[in-house]
mmCIF file of the C-alpha atoms, coordinates in Angstrom:
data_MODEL
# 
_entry.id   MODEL 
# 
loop_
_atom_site.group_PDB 
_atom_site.id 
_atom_site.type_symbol 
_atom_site.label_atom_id 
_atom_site.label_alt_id 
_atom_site.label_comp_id 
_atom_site.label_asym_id 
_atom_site.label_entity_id 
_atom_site.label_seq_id 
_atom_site.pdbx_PDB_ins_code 
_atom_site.Cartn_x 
_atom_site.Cartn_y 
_atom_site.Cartn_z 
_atom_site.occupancy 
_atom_site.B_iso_or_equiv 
_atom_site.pdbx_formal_charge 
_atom_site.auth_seq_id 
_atom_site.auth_comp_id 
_atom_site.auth_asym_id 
_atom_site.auth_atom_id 
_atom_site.pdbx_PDB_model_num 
ATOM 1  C CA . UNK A 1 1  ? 0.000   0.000   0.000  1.00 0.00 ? 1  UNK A CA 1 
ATOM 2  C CA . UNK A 1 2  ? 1.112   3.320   -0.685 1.00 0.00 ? 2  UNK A CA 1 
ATOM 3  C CA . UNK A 1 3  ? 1.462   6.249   2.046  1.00 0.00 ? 3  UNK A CA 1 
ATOM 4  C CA . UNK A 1 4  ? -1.491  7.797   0.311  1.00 0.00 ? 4  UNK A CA 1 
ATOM 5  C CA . UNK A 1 5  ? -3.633  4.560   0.549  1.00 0.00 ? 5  UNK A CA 1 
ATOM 6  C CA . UNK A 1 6  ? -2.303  4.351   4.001  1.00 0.00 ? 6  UNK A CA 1 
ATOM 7  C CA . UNK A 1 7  ? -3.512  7.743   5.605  1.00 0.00 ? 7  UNK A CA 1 
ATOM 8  C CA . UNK A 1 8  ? -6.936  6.975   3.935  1.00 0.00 ? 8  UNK A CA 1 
ATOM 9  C CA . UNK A 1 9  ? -7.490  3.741   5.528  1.00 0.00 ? 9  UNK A CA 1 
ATOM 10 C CA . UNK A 1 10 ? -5.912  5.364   8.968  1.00 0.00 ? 10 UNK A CA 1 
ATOM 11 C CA . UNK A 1 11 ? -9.006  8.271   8.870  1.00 0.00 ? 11 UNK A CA 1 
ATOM 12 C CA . UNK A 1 12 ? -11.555 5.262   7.642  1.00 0.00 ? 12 UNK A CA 1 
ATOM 13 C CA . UNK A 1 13 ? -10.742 3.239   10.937 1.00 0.00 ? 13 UNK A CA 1 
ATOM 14 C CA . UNK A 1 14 ? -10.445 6.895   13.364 1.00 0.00 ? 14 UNK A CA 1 
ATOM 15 C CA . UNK A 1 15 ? -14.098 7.743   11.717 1.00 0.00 ? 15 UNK A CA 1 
ATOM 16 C CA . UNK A 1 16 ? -15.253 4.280   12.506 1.00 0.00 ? 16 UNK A CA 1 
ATOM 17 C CA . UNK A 1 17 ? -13.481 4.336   16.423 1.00 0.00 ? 17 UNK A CA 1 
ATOM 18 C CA . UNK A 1 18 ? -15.456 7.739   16.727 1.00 0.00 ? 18 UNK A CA 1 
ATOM 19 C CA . UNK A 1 19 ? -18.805 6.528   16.051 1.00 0.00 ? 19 UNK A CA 1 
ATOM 20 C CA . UNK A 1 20 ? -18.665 3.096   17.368 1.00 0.00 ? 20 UNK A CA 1 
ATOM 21 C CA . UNK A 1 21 ? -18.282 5.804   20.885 1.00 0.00 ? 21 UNK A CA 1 
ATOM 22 C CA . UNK A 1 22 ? -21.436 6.827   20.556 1.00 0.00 ? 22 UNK A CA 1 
ATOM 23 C CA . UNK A 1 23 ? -23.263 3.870   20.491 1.00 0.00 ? 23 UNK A CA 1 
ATOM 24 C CA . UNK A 1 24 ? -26.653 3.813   19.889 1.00 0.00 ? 24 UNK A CA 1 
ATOM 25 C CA . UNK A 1 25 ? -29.097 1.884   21.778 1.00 0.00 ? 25 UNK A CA 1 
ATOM 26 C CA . UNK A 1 26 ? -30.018 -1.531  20.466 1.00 0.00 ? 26 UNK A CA 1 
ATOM 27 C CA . UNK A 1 27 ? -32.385 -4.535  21.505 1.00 0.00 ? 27 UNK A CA 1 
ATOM 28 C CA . UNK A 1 28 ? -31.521 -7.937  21.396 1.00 0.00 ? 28 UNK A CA 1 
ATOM 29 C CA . UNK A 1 29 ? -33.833 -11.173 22.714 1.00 0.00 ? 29 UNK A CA 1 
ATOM 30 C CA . UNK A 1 30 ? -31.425 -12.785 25.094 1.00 0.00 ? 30 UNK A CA 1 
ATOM 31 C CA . UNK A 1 31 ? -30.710 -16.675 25.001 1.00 0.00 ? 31 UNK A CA 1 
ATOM 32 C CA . UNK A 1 32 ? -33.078 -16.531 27.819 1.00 0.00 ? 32 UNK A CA 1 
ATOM 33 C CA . UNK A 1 33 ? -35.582 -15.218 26.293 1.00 0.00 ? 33 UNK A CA 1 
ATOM 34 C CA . UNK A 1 34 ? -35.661 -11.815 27.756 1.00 0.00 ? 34 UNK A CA 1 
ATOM 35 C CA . UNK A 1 35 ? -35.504 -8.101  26.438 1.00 0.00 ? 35 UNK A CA 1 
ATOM 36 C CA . UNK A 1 36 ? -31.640 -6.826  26.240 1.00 0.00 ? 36 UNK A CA 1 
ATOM 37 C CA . UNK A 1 37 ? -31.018 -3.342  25.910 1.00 0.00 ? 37 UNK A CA 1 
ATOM 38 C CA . UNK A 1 38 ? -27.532 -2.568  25.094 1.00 0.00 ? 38 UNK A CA 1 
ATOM 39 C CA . UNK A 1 39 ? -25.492 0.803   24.410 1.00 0.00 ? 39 UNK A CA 1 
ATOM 40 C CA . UNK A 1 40 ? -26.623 1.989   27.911 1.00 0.00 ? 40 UNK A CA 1 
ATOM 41 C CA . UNK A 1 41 ? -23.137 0.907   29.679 1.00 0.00 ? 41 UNK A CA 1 
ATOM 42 C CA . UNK A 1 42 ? -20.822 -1.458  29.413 1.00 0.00 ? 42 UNK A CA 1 
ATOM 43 C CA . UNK A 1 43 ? -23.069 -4.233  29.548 1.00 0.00 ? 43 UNK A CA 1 
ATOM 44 C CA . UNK A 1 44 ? -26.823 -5.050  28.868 1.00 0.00 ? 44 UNK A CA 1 
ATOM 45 C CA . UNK A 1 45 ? -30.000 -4.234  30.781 1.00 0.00 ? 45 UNK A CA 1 
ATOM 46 C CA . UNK A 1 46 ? -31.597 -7.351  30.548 1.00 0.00 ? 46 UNK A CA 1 
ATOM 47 C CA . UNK A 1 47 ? -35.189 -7.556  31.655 1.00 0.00 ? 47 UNK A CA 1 
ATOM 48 C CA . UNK A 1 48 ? -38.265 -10.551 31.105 1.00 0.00 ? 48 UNK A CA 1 
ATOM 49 C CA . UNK A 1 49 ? -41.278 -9.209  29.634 1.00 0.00 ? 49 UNK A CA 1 
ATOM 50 C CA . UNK A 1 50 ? -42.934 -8.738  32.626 1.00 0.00 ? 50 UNK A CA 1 
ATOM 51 C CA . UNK A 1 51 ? -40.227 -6.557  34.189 1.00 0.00 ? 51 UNK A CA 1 
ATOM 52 C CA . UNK A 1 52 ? -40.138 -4.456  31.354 1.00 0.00 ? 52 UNK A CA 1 
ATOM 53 C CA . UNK A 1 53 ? -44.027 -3.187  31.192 1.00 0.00 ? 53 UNK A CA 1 
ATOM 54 C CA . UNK A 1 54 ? -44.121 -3.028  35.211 1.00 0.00 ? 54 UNK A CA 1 
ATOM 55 C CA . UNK A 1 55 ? -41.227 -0.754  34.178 1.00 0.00 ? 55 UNK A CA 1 
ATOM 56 C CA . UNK A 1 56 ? -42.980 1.125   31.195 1.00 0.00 ? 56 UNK A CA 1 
ATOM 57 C CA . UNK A 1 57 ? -46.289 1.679   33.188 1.00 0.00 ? 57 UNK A CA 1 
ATOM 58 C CA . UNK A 1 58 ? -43.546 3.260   36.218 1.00 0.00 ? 58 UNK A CA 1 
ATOM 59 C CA . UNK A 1 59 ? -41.838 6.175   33.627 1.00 0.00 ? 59 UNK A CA 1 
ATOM 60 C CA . UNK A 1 60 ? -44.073 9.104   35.133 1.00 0.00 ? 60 UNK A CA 1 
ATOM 61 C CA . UNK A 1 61 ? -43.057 8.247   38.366 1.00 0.00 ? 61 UNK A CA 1 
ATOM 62 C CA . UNK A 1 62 ? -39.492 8.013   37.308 1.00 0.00 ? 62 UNK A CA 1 
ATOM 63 C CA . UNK A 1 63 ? -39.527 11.264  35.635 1.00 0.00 ? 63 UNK A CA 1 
ATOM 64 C CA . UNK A 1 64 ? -41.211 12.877  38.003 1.00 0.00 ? 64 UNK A CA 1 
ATOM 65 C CA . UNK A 1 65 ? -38.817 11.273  40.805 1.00 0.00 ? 65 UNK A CA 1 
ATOM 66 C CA . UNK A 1 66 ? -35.852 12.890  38.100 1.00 0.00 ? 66 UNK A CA 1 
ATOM 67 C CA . UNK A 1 67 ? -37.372 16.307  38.062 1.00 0.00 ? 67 UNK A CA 1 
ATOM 68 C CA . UNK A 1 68 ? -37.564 16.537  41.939 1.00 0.00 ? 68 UNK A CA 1 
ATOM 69 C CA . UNK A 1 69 ? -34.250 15.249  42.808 1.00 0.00 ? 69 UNK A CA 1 
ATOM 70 C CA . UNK A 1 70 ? -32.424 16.926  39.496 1.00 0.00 ? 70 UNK A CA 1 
ATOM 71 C CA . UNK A 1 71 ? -29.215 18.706  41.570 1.00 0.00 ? 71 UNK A CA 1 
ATOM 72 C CA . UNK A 1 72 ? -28.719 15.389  43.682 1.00 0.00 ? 72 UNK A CA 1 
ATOM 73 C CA . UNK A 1 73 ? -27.261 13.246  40.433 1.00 0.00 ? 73 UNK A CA 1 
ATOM 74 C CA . UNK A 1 74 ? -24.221 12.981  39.182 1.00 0.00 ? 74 UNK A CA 1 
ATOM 75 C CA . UNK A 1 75 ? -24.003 13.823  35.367 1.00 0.00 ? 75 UNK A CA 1 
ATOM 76 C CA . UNK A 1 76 ? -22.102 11.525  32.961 1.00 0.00 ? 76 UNK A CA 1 
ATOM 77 C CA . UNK A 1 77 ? -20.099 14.078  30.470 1.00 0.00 ? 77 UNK A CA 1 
ATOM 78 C CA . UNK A 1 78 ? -20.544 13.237  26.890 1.00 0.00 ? 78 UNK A CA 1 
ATOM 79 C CA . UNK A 1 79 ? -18.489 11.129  24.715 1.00 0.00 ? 79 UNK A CA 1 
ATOM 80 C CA . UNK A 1 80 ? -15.718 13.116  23.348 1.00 0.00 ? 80 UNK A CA 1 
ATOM 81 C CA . UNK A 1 81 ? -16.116 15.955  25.835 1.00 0.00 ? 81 UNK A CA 1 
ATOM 82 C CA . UNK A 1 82 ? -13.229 17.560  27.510 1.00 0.00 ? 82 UNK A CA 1 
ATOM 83 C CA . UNK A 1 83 ? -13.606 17.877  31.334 1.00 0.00 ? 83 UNK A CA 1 
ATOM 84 C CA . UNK A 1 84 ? -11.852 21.205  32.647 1.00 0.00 ? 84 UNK A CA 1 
ATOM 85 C CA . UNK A 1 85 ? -9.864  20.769  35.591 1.00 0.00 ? 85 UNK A CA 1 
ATOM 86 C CA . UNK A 1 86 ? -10.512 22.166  38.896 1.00 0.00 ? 86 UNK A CA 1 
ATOM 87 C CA . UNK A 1 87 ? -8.130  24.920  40.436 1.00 0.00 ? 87 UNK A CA 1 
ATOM 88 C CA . UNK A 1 88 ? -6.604  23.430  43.235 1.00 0.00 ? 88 UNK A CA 1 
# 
């Protein structure tokens, strides 16, 4: 391969590393048989059917438990964001 080829299959790979980071969020059916939701974390949230309407029919409650308690969580910075220091 040329240098030329080269550099062009280096920014190829970079572009694919970059949005492999932000994963989307995909469902799987698990060799269980249950709902997996992956690209949350590192691994899947794996749930029966069951689980996941009690779940579904909870969201208000769990937004509304969000809203309330906004400042107590911890936020997760974006992919690719830089984080500024703190003066010491």
């Amino acid at each position: 391969m040329t240098n030329e080829e080269l550099r062009a299959r280096i920014a190829e790979l970079e572009s694919q590393l970059q949005s492999s980071r932000t994963k989307r969020l995909t469902l799987r059916v698990s060799a269980k048989g249950g709902l997996s939701v992956y690209g949350l974390g590192r691994f899947p949230v794996s749930l029966y059917t069951s689980q996941w309407e009690r779940l579904i029919s909870f969201v208000p409650d769990i937004q509304a438990f969000l809203n309330e308690h906004k400042a107590e969580f911890a936020t997760k910075p974006a992919v690719g964001a830089q984080v500024e220091a703190e003066p010491a």
